[in-house]
N, CA, C and O atoms as a MOPAC input file, in Angstrom:
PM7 MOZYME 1SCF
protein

 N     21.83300 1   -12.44900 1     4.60400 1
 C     21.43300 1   -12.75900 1     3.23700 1
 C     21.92100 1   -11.64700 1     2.30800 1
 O     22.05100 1   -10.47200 1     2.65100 1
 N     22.15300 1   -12.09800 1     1.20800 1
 C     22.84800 1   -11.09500 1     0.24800 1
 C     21.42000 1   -10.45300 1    -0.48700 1
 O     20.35000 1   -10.95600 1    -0.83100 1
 N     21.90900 1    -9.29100 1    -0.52700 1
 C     20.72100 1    -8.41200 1    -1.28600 1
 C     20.44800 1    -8.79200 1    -2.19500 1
 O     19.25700 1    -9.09400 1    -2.26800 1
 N     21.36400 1    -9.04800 1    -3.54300 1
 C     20.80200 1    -9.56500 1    -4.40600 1
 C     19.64800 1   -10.32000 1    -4.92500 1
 O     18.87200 1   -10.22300 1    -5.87500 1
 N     19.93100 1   -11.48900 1    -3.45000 1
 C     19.72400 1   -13.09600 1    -3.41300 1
 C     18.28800 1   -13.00800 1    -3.52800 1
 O     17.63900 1   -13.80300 1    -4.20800 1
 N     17.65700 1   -11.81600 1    -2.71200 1
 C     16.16200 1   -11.29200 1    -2.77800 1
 C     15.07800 1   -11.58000 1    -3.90800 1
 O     14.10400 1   -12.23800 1    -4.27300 1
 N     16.34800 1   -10.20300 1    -4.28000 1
 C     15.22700 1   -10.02000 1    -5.91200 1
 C     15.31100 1   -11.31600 1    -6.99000 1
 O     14.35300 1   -11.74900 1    -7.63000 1
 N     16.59700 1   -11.79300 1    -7.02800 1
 C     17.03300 1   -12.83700 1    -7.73900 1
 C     15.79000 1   -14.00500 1    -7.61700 1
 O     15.26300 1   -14.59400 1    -8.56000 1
 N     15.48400 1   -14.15900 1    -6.15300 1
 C     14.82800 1   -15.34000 1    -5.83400 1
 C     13.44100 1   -14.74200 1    -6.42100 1
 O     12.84900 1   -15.58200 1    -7.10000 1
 N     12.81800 1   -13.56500 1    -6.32900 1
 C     11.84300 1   -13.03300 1    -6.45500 1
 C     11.51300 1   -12.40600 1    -7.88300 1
 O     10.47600 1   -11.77600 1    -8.08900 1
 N     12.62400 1   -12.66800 1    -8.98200 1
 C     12.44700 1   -12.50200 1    -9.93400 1
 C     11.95500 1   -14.31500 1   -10.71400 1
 O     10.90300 1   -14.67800 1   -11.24000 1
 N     12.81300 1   -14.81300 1   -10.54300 1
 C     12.76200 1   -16.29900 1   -11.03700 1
 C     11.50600 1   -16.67000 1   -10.47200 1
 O     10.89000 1   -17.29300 1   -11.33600 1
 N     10.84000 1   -16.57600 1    -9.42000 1
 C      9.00200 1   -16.80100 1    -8.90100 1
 C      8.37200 1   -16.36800 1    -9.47200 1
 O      7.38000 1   -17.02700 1    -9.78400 1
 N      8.52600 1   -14.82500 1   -10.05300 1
 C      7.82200 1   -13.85100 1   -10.89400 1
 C      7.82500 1   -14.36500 1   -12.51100 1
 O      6.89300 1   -14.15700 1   -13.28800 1
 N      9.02800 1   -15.05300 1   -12.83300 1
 C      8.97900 1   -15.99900 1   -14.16900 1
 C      8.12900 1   -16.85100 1   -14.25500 1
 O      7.16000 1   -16.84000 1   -15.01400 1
 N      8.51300 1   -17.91000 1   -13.24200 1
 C      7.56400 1   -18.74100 1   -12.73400 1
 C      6.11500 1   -18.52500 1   -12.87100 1
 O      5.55100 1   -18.89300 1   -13.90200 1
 N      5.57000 1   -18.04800 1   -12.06700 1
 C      4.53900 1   -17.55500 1   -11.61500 1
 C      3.54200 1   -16.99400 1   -13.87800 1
 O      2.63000 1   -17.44400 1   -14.57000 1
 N      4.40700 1   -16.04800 1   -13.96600 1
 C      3.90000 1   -15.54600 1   -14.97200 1
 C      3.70400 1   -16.46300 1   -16.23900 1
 O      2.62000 1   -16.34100 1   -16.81000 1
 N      4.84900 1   -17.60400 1   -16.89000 1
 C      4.38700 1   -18.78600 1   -17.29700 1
 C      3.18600 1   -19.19700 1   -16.91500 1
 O      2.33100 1   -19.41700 1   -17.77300 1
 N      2.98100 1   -19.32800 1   -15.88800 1
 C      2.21500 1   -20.41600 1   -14.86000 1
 C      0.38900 1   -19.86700 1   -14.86900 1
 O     -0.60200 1   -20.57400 1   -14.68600 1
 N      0.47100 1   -18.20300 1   -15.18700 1
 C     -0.17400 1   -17.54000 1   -14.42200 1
 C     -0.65400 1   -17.88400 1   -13.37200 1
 O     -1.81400 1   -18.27600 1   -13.50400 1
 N     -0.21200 1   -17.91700 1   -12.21100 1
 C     -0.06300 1   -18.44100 1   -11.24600 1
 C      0.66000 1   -18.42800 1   -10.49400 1
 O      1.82500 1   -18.50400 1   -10.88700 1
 N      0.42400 1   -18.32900 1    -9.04800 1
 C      1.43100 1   -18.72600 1    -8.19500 1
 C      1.05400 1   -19.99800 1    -7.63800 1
 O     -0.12600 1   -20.09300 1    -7.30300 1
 N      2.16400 1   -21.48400 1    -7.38400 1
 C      2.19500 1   -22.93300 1    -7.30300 1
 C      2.08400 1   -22.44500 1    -5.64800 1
 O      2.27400 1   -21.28900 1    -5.27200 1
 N      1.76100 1   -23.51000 1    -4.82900 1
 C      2.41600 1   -23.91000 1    -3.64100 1
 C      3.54000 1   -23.51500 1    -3.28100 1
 O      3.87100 1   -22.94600 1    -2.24100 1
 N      4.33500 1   -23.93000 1    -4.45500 1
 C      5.86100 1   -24.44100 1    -4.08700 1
 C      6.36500 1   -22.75600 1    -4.00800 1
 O      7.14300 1   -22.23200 1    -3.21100 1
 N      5.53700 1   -22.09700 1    -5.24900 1
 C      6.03100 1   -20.59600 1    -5.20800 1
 C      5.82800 1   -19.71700 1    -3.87100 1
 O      6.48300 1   -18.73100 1    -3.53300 1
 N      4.71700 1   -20.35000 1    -3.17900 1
 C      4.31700 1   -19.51500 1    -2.34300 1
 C      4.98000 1   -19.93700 1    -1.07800 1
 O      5.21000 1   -19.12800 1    -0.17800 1
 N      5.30600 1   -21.26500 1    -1.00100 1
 C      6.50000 1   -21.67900 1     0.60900 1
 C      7.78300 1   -20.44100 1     0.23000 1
 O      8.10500 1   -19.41100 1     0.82200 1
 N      8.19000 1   -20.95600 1    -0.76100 1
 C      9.28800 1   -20.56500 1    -1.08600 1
 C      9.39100 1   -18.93500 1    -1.08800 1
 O     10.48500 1   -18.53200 1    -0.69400 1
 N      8.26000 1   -17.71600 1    -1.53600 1
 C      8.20200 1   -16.46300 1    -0.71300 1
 C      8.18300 1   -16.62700 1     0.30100 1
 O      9.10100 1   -15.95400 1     0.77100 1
 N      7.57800 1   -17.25100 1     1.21800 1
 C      7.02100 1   -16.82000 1     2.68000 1
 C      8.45400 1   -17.28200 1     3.58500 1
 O      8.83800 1   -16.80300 1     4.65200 1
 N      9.16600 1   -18.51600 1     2.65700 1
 C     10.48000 1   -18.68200 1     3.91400 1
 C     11.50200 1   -17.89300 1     3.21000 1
 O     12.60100 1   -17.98000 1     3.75700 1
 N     11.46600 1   -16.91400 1     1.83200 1
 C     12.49400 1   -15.67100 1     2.05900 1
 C     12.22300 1   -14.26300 1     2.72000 1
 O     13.04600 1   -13.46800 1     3.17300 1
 N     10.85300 1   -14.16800 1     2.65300 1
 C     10.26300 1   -12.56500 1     3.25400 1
 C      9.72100 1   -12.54100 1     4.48500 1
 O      9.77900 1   -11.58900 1     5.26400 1
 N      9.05600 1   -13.84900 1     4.72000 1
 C      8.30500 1   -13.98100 1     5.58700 1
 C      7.03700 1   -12.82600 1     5.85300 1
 O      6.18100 1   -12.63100 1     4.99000 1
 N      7.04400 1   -12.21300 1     6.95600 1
 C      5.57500 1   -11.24000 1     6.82400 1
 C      5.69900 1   -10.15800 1     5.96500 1
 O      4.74700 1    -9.39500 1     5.80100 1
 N      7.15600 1    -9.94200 1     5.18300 1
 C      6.75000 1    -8.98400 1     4.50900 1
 C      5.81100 1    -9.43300 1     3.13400 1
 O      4.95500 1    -8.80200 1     2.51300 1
 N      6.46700 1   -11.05700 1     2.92000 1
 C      5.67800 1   -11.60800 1     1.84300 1
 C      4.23000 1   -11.56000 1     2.03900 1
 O      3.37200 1   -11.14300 1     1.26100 1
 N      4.07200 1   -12.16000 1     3.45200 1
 C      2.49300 1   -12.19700 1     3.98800 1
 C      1.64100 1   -11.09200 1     3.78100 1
 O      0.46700 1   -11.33600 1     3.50400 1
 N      2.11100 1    -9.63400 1     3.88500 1
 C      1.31100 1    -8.51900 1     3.86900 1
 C      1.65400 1    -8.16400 1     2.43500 1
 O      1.08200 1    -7.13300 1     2.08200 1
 N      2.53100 1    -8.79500 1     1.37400 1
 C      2.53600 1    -8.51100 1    -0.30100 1
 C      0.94700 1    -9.19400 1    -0.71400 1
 O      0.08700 1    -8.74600 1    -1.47200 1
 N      0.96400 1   -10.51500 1     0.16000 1
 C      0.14500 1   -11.14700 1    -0.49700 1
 C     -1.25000 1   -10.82700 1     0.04600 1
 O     -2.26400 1   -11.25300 1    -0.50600 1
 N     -1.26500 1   -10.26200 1     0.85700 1
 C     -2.87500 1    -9.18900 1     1.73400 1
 C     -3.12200 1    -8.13900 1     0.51700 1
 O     -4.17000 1    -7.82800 1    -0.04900 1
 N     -2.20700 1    -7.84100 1     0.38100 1
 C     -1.86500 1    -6.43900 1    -0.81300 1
 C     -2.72100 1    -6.70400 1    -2.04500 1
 O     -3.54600 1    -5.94600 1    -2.55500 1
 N     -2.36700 1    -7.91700 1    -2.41700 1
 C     -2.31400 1    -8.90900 1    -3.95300 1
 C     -4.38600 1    -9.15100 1    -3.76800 1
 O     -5.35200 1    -8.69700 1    -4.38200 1
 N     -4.25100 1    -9.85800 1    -2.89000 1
 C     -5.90500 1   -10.22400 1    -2.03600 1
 C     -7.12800 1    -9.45600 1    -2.65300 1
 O     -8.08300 1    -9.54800 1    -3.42400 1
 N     -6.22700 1    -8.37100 1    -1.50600 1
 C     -7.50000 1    -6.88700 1    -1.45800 1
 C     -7.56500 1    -5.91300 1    -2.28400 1
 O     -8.27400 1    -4.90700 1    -2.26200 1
 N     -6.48100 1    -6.39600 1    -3.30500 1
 C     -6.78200 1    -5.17100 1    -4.96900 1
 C     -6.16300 1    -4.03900 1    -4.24400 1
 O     -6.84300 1    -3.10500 1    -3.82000 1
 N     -5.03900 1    -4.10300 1    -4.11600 1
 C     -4.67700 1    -2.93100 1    -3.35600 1
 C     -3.32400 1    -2.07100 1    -4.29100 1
 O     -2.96900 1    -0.90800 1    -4.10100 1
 N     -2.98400 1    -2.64400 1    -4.89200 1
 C     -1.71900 1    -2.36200 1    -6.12500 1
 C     -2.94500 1    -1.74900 1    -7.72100 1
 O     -3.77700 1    -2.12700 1    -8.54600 1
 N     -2.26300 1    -0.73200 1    -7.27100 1
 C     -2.69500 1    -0.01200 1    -8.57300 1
 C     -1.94800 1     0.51600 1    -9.26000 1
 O     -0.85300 1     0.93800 1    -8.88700 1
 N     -2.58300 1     0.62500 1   -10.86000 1
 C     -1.58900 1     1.14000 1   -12.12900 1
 C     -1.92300 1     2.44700 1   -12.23600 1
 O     -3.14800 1     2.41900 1   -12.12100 1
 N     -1.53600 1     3.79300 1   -12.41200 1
 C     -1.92900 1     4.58300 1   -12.86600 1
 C     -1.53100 1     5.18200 1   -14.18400 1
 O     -0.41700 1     5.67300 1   -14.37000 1
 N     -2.33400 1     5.13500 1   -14.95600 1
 C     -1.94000 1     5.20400 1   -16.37200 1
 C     -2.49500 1     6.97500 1   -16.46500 1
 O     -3.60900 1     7.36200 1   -16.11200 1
 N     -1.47900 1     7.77700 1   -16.98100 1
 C     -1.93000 1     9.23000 1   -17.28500 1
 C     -2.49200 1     9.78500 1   -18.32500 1
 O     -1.68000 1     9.39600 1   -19.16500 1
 N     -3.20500 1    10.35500 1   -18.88200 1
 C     -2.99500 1    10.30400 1   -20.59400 1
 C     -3.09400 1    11.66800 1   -20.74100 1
 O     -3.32900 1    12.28500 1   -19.70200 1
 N     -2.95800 1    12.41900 1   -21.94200 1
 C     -2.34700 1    11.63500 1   -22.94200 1
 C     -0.77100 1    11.40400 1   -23.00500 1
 O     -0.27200 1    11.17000 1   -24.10600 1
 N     -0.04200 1    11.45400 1   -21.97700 1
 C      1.00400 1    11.35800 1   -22.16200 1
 C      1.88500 1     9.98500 1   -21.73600 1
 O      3.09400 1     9.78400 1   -21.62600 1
 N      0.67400 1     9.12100 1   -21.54700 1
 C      1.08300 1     7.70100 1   -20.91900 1
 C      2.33200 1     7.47300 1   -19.77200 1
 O      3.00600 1     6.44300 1   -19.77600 1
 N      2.51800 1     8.43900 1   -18.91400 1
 C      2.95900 1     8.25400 1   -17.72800 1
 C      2.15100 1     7.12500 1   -16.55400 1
 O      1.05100 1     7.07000 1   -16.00500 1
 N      3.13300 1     6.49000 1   -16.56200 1
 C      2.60500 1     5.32100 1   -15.57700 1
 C      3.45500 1     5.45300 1   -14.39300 1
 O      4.67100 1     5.55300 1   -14.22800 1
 N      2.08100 1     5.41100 1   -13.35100 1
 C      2.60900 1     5.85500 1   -11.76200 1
 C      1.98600 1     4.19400 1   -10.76000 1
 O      0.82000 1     3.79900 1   -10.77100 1
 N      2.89600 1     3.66500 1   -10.17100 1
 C      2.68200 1     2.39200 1    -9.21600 1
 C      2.07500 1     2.86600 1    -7.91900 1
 O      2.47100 1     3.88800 1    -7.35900 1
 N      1.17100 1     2.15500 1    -7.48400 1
 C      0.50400 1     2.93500 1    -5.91000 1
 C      0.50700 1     1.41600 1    -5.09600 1
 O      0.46600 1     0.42300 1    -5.82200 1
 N      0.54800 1     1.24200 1    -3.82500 1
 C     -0.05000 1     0.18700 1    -2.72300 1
 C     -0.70600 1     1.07100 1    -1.89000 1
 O     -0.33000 1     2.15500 1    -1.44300 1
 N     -1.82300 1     0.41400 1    -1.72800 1
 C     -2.56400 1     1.42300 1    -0.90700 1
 C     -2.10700 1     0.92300 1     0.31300 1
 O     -1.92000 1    -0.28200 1     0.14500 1
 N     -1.81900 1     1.26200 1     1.51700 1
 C     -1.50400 1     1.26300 1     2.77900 1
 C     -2.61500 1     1.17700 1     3.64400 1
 O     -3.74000 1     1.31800 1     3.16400 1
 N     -2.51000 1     1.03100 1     4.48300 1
 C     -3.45300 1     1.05200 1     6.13200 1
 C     -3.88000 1     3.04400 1     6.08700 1
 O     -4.94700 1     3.65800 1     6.08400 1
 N     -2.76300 1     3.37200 1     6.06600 1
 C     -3.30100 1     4.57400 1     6.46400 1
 C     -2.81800 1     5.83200 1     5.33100 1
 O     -2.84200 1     7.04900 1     5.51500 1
 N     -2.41300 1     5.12400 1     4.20700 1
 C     -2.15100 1     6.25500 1     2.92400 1
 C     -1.75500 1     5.30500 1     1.93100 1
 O     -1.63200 1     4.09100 1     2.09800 1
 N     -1.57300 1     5.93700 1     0.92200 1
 C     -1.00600 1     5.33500 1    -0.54800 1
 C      0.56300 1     5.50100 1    -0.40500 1
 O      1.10500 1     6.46900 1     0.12800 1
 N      1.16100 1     4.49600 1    -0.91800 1
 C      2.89000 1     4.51400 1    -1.54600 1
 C      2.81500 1     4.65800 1    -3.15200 1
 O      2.10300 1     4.21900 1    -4.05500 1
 N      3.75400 1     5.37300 1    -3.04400 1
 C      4.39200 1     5.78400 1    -4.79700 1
 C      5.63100 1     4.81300 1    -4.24600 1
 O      6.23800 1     4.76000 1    -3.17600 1
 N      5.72700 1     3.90900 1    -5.77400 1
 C      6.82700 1     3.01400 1    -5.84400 1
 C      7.17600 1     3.05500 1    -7.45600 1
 O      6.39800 1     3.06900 1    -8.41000 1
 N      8.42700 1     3.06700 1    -7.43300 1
 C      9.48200 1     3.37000 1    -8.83500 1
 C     10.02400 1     1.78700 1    -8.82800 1
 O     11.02500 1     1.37100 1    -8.24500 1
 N      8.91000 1     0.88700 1    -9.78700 1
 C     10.04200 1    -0.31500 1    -9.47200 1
 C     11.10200 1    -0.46100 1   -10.29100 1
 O     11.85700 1    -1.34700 1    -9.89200 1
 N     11.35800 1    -0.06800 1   -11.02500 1
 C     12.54800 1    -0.01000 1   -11.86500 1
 C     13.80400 1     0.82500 1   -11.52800 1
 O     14.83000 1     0.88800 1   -12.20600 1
 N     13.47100 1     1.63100 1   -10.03600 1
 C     14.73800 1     2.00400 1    -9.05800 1
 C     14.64200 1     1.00400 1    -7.83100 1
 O     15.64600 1     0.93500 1    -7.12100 1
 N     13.55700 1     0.23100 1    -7.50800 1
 C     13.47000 1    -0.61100 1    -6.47400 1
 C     13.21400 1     0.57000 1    -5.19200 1
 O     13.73000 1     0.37500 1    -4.09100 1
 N     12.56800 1     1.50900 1    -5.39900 1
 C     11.77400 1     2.56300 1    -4.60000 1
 C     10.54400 1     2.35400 1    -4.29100 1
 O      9.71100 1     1.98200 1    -5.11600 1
 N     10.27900 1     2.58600 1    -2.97400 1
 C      9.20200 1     3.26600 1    -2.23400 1
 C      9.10800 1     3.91100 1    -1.00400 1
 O      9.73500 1     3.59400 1     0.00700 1
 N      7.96400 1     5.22400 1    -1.16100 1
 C      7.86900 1     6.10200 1    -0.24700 1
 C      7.60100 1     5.69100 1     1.21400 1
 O      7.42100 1     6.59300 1     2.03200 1
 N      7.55900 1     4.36600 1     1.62000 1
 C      6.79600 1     3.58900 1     2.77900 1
 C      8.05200 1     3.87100 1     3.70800 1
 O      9.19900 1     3.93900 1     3.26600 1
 N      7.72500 1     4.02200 1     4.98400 1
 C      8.61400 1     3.77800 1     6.43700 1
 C      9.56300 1     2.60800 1     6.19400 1
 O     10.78800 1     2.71800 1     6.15600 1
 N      9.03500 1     1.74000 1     6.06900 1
 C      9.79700 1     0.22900 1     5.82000 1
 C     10.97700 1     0.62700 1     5.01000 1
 O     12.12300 1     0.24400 1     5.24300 1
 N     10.59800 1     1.47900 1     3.97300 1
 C     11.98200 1     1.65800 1     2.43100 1
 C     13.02100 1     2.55300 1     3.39500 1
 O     14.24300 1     2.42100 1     3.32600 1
 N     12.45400 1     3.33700 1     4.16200 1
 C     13.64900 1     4.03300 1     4.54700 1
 C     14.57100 1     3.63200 1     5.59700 1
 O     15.80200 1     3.66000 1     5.60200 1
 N     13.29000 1     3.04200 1     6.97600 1
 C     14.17000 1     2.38400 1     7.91600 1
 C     15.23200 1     1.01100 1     7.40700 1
 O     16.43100 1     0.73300 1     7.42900 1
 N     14.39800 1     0.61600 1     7.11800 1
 C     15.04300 1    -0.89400 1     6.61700 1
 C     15.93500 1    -0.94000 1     5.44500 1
 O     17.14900 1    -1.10000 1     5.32200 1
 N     15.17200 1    -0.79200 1     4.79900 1
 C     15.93500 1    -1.18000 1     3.46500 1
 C     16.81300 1     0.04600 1     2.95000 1
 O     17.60500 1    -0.73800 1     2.42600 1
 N     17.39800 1     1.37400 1     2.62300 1
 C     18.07000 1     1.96500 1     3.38900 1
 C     19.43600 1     1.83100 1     3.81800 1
 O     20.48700 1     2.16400 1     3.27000 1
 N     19.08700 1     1.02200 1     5.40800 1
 C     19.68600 1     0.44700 1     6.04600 1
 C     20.53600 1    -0.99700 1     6.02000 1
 O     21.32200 1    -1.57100 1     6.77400 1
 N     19.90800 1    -1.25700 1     4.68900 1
 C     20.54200 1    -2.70100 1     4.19900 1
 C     20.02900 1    -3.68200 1     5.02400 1
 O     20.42200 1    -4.81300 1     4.73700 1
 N     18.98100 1    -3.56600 1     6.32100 1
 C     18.79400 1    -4.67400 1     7.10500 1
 C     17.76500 1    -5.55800 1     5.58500 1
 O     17.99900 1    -6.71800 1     5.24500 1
 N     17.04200 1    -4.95800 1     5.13100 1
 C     16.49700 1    -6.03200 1     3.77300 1
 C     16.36600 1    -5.51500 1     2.14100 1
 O     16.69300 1    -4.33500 1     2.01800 1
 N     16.00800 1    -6.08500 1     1.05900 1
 C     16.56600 1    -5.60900 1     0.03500 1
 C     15.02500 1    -4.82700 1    -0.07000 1
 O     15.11000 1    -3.60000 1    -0.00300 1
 N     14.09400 1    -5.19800 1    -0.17400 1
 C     12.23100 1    -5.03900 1    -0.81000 1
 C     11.54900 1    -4.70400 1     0.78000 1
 O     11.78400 1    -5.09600 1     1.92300 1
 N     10.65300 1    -3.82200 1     0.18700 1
 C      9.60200 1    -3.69200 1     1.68700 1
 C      8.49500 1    -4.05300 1     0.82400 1
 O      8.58800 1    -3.60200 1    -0.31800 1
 N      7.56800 1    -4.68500 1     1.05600 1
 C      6.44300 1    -5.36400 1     1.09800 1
 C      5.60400 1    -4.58700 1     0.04600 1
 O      5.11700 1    -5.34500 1    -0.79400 1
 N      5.38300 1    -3.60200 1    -0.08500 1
 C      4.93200 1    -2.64100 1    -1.30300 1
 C      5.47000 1    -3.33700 1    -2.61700 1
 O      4.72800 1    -3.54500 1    -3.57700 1
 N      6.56800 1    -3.62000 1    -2.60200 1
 C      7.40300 1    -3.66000 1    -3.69700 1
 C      7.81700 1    -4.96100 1    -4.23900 1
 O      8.36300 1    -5.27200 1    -5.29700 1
 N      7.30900 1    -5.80600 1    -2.97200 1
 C      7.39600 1    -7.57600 1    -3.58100 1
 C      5.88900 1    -7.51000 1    -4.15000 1
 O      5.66000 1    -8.03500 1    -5.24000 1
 N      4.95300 1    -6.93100 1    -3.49600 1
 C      3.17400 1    -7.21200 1    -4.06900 1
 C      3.25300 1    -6.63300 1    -5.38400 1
 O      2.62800 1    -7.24000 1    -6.25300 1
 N      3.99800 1    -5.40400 1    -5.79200 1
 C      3.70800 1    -4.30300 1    -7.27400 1
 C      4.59300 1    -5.58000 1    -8.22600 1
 O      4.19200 1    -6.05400 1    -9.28800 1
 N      5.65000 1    -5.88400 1    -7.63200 1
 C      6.26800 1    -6.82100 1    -8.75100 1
 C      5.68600 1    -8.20800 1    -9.16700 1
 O      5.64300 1    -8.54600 1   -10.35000 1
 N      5.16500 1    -9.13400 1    -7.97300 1
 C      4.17400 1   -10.09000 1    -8.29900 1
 C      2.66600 1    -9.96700 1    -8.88600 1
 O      2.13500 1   -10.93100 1    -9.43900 1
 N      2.00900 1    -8.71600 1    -8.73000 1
 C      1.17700 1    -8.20000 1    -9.07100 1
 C      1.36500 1    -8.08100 1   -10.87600 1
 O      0.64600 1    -8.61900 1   -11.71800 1
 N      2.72400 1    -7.08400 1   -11.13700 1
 C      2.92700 1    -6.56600 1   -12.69900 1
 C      3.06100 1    -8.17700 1   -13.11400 1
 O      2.86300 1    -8.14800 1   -14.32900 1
 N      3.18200 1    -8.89800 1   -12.92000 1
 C      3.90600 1   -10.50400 1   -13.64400 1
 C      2.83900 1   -11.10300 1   -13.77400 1
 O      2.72800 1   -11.74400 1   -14.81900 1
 N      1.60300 1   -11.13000 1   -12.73800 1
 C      0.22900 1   -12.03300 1   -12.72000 1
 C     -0.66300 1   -11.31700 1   -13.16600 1
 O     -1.60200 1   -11.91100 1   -13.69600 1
 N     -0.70500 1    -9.85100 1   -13.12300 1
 C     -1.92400 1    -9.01800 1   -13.81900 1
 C     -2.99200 1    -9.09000 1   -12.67600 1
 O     -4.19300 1    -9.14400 1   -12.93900 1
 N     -2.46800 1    -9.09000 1   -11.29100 1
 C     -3.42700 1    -8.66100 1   -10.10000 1
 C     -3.29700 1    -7.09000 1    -9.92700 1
 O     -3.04200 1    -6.48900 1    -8.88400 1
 N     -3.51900 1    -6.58600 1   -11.13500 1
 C     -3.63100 1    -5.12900 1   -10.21100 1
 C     -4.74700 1    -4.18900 1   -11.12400 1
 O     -4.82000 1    -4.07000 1   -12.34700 1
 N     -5.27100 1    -3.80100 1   -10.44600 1
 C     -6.29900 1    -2.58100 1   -11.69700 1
 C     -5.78600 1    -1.27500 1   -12.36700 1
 O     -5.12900 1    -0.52800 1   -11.64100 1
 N     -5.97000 1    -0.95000 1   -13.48800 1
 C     -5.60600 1     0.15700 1   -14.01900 1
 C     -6.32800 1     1.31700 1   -13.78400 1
 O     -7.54200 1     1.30500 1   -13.98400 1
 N     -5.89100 1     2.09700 1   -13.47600 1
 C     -6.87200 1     3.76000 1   -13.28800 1
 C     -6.01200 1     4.68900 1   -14.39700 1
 O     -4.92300 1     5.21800 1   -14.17600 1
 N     -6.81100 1     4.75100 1   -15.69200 1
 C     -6.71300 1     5.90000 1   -16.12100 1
 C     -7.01000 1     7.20100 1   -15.85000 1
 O     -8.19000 1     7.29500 1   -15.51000 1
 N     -6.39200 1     8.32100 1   -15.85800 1
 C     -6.33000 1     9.63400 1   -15.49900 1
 C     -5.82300 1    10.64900 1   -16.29300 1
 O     -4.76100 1    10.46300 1   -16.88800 1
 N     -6.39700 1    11.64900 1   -16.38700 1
 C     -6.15700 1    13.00100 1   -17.02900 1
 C     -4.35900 1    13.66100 1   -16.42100 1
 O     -3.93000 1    13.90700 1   -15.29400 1
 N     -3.82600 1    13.73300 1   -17.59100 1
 C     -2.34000 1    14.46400 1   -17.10100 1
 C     -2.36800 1    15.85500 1   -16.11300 1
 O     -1.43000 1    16.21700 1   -15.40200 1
 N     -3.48300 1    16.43600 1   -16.22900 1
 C     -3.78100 1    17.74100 1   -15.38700 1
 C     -3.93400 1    17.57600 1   -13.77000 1
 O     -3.70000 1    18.39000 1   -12.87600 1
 N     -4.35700 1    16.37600 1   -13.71900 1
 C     -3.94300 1    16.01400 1   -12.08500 1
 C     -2.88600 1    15.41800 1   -11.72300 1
 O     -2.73200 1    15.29200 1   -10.50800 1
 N     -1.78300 1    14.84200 1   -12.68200 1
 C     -0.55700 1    13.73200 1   -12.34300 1
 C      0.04300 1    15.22200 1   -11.25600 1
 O      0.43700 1    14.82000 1   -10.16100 1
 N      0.10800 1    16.22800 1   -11.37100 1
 C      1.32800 1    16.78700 1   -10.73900 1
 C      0.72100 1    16.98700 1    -9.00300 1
 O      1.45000 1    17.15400 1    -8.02500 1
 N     -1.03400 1    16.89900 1    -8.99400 1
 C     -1.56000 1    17.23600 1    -7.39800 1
 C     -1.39000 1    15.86700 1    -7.06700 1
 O     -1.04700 1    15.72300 1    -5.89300 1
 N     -1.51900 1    14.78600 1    -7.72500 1
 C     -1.20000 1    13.31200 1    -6.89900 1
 C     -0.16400 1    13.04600 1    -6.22900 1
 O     -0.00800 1    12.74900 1    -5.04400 1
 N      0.86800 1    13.23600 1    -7.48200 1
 C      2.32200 1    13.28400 1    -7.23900 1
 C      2.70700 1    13.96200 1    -6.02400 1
 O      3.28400 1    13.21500 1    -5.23500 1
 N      2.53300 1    15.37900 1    -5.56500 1
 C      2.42600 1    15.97800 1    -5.03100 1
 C      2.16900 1    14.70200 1    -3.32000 1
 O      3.03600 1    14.26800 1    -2.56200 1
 N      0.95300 1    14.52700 1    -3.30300 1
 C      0.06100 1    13.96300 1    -2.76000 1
 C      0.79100 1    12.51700 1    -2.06000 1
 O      1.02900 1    12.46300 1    -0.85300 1
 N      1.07200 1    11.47600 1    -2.92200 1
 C      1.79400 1    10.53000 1    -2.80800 1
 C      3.00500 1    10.66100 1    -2.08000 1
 O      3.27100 1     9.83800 1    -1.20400 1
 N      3.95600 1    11.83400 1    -2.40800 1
 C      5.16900 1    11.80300 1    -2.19900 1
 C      5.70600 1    12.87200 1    -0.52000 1
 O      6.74500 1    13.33000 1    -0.04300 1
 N      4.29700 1    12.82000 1    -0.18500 1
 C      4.36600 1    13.76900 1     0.80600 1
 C      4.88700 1    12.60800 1     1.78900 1
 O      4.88000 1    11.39200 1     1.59500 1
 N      5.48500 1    13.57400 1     3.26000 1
 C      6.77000 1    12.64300 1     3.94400 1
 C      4.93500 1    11.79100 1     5.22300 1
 O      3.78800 1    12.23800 1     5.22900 1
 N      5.34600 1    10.90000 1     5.81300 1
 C      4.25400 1    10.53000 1     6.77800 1
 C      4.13500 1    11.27900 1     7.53400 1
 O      5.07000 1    12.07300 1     7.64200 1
 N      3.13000 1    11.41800 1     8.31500 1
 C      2.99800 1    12.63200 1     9.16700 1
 C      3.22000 1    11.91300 1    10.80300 1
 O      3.17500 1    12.62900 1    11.80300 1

């Protein structure tokens, strides 16, 4: 499958979807037979309130989180980044375009499934910090 073809397909759902507010049936076959479980665990993600906004102030830095099984991901979707195992083995590697963090933050930003956490700029740099540390 062409990389592109991914986001392409996963942008036009995210249109979809956001018209719609909603995701149809049809939207949701149609993730699950391009991602398959990675879609499945976007949409566990989407479920369990697990995509968060972090809004900084006062300097309105906005930081993307999925909370994980066993830590938080920092994701840059506007580089199509994240700190997750999946981003590096896989995708990376070109075996896929999105790791599962990053299909839930983008269906999430389009439907408004995600909560905002405002925060003081005096901690953005220990989070950051925090987030971006390698897995252990």
């Amino acid at each position: 499958m062409e990389a592109n073809t991914e986001i392409d397909i996963l942008n036009q759902i995210c249109k979809e979807a956001k018209a719609a507010g909603k995701l149809t049936g049809k939207n949701l076959t149609r993730l699950y037979e391009i991602f398959g479980q990675r879609f499945t665990k976007a949409f566990e993600a989407l479920k369990e309130n697990r995509v968060k906004k972090y809004v900084f102030k006062p300097s309105n830095k906005t930081v993307w989180i999925v909370v994980g099984k066993t830590r938080d991901y920092l994701l840059m979707p506007a580089a199509e980044f994240c700190t997750c195992d999946d981003f590096y083995f896989r995708v990376l590697d070109r075996q896929v375009h999105l790791c599962y963090h990053l299909i839930a933050q983008k269906l999430a930003k389009n439907l408004e499934w995600y909560e905002t956490i405002e925060d003081h700029d005096e901690i953005y740099d220990s989070l950051m910090t925090e987030w971006k540390k390698p897995t252990a």
